[in-house]
Each structure stands twice: as structure tokens, then as C-alpha cells.
C-alpha positions in Angstrom: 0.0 0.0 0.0 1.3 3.2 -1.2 1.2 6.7 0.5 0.0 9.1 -1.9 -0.2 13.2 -1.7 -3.2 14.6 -3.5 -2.6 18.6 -4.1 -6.5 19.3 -5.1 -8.4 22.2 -4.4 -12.0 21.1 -6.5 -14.1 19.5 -3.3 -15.8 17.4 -5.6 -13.3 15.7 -7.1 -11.1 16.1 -3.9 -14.1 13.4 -2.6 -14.3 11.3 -5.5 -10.4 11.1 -5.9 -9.6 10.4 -1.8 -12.8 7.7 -1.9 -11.3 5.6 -5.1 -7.8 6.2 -4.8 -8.2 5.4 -0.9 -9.6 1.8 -1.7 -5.7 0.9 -2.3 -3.5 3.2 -0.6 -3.0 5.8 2.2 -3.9 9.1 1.0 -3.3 12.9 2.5 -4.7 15.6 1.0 -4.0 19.6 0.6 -5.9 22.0 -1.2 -3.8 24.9 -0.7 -0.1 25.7 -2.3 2.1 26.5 0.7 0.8 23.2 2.9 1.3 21.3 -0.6 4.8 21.9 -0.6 5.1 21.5 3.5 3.6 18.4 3.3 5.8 17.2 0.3 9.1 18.2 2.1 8.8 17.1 5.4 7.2 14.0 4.7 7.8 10.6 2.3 5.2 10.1 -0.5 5.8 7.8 -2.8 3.5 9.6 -5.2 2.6 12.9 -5.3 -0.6 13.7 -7.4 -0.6 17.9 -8.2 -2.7 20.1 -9.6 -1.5 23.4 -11.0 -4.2 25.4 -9.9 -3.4 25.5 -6.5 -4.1 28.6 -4.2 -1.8 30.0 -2.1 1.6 29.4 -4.4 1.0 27.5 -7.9 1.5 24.0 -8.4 4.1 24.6 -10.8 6.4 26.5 -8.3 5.6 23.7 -5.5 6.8 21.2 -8.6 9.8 23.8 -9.1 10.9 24.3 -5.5 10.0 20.6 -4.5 12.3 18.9 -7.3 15.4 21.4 -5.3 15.4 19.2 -3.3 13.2 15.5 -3.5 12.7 13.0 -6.3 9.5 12.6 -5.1 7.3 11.3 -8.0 4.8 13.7 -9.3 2.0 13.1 -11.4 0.4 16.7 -12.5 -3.4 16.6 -12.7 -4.8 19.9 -14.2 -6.9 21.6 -16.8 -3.9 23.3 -18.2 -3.7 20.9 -20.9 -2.4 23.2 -24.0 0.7 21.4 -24.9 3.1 24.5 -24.1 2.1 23.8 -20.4 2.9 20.6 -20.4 6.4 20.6 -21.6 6.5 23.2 -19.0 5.5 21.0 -16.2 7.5 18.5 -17.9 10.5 20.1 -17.4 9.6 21.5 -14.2 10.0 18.1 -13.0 7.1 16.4 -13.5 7.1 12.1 -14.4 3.8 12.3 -16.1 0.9 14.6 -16.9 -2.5 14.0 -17.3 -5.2 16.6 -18.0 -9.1 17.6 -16.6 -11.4 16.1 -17.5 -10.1 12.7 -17.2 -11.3 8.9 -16.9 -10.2 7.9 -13.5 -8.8 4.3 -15.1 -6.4 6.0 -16.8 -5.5 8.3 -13.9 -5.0 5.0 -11.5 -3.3 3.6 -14.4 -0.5 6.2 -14.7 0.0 6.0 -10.9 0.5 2.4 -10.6 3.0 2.6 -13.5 4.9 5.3 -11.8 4.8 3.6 -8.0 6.4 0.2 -10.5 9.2 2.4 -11.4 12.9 1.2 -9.6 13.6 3.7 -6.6 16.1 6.4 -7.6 19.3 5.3 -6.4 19.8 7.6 -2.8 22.4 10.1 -3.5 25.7 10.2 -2.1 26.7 12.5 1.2 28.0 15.8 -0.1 31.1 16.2 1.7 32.8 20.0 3.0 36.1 19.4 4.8 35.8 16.0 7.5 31.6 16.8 7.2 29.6 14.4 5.4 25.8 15.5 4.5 23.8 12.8 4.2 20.3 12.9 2.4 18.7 9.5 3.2 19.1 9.8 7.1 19.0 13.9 7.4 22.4 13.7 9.0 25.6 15.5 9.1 28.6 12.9 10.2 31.8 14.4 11.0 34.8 12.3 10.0 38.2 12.8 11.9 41.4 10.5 11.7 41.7 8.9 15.2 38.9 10.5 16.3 35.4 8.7 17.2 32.9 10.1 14.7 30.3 12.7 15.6 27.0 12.8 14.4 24.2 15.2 14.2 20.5 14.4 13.2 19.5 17.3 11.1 15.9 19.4 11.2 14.0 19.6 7.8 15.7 23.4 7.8 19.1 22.4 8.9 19.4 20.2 6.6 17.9 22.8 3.5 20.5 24.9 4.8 23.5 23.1 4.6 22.4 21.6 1.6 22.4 24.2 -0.3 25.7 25.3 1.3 27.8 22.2 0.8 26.3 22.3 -2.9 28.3 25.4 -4.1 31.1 26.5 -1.4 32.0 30.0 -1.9 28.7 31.1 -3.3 27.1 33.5 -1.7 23.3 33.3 -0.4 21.3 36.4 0.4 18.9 35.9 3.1 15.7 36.4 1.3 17.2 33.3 -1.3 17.7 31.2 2.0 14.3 31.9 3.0 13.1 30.6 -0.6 15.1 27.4 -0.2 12.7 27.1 3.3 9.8 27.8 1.2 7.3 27.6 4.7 5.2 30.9 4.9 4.9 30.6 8.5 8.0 32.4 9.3 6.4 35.4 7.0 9.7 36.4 5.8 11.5 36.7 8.7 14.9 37.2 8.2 16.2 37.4 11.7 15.3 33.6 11.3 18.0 33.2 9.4 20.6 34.3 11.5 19.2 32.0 14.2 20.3 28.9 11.9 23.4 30.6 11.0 24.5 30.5 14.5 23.1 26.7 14.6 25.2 25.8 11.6 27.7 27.0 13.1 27.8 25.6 15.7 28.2 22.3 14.2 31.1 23.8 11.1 32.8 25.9 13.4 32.5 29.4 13.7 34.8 30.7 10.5 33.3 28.0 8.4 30.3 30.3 6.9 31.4 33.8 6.1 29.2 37.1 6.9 29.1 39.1 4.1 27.3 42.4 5.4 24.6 43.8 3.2 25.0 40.1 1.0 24.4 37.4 3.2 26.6 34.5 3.7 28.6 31.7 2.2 30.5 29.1 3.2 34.0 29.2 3.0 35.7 27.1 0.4 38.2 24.2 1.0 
């Protein structure tokens, strides 16, 4: 039994879709935008069923910001059907596409041929110095020689945080582009937020590992 997200604002069809689909797996539901891509990121679907049309933030920029960072399967379920959009949501990220109105055989058909697809292979750690990122277990492992490890189970923010860090050393991120990368509206843009994980990071790099660059924001010192 498969855990599926269904990103569906139509009540109608949000009850028709939960009742069928719900006879074979475990399905949440979100009707806005902003919980869409909360729900995507902090938890594991194996299937994520999205319509553009979402309030809040569009589906395409929950497809967009969600594919930063998960491989989560997406199947896009929308009336924008002209076939510009769907190369758009195709390249967005999206592993199929399927457009309203629909016959929901063929809907339950294209989900069962994603959920058969092999697992993406887990990506390796990124590595920064003796740290290791690691993706699969939200955990940052620190490696010294004749030293006992240390190890550090990561929040969902941490871990966005350092992610993007470790991707590109020596970039540097303004706060309001580390904010996006958090993509959860209940901070409303606070930015002193960011200095609170600063610090936090930190903490775990040492303290000249990530570089204040004032009136630019921060980056983490190359190796």
C-alpha cells in the first residue's frame, strides 16, 4: 500500500479522488499551495498527485521548489492541458501529466506505472572538509582520523540549509534566497530567522566556516 499526496483544491473531485484512490492506498490531502509543498518536504510520499491550480503558491512553483530538493514522483493533474504547459510541467519536473477532464482508469493507471518504477538510487553525502551530508538519514557525520565520529541528526531546515551550502562553497546566499530554499510561509519572511540557523550551523562547522558578508548574506568558506 502506497502513500499518496493529493494537491486538489475542487471538493468534488477532492471526494471522488480520496474515496477511489483510498480503496488501495493511504492518501493525505492539501488543497492549498504553501501546505502542498510542506507536506511534500517534510514528509515521504511515494506519489505525489498535483494540480497546478493551486491557491496560495501554484503548483508549478511547489513542482519547481520541490524537485530542489526531492525526487518525489509527481504526477500533474490539471486543466492546463495546451501542450506548451505541459512541456512546461515536464520540465519543471514532472514524471507524467494527465489533464481535466479525465477517466479515473487511466489516472489510476499512470500511478500504478509510476509507484512500478525502480527507486532512484539515494544520492551520495555531499562532503565539506571532514563533514559528510547525508540525504537519506538527514544527518551531518563528521569524519576525523583517530577521532570517534560525531553525528548530528539534522531538522528539515538544517538540513535545507546546509544543503544548499555544501552544494556550491564559496557562493554566496542572500537571506531572502535562503528563506526561498525554506519555502514555509509561517516564518512570514522573517529574516532574523536566518541568523538564528546561522548561528546553529555553526555551531556544528565551526565558527569561521560560513562567512558574513554584510549587506550580501553568507557563504560558506571554500576548501
Amino acid at each position: 500500500m502506497a502513500k499518496l499526496l493529493l494537491c486538489e483544491d475542487e471538493p468534488t473531485l477532492v471526494e471522488q479522488l480520496t474515496a477511489l484512490l483510498g480503496k488501495q492506498h493511504i492518501v493525505d490531502h492539501s488543497g492549498d499551495g504553501q501546505e502542498s509543498l510542506y507536506l511534500a518536504m517534510e514528509f515521504d510520499y511515494d506519489l505525489i498527485v498535483l494540480d497546478l491550480g493551486l491557491p496560495g503558491l501554484d503548483g508549478l512553483a511547489v513542482l519547481t521548489r520541490l524537485r530542489e530538493h526531492k525526487a518525489t514522483p509527481v504526477l500533474v493533474l490539471t486543466a492546463r492541458n495546451a501542450w506548451q504547459e505541459r512541456v512546461q510541467g515536464l520540465k519543471a519536473g514532472a514524471d507524467d501529466y494527465l489533464g481535466k477532464p479525465f477517466h479515473f482508469e487511466e489516472l489510476q493507471a499512470r500511478i500504478e506505472a509510476l509507484l512500478k518504477r525502480p527507486p532512484q538510487q539515494v544520492p551520495p553525502c555531499l562532503t565539506y572538509r571532514t563533514f559528510e551530508l547525508c540525504e537519506h538519514e538527514r544527518t551531518l557525520i563528521q569524519r576525523n582520523s583517530g577521532v570517534s565520529e560525531r553525528r548530528w541528526s539534522l531538522t528539515r531546515n538544517e538540513f535545507i540549509l546546509l544543503h544548499a551550502f555544501f552544494q556550491t562553497p564559496g557562493r554566496v546566499f542572500s537571506k531572502t534566497q535562503l528563506l526561498q530554499k525554506l519555502g514555509d510561509q509561517h516564518y512570514e519572511r522573517d529574516q532574523n530567522l536566518i541568523e538564528v540557523y546561522i548561528r546553529k550551523l555553526r555551531q556544528y562547522l565551526g565558527k569561521t566556516a560560513i562567512e558574513t558578508l554584510r549587506g550580501q548574506g553568507y557563504r560558506l568558506v571554500a576548501t
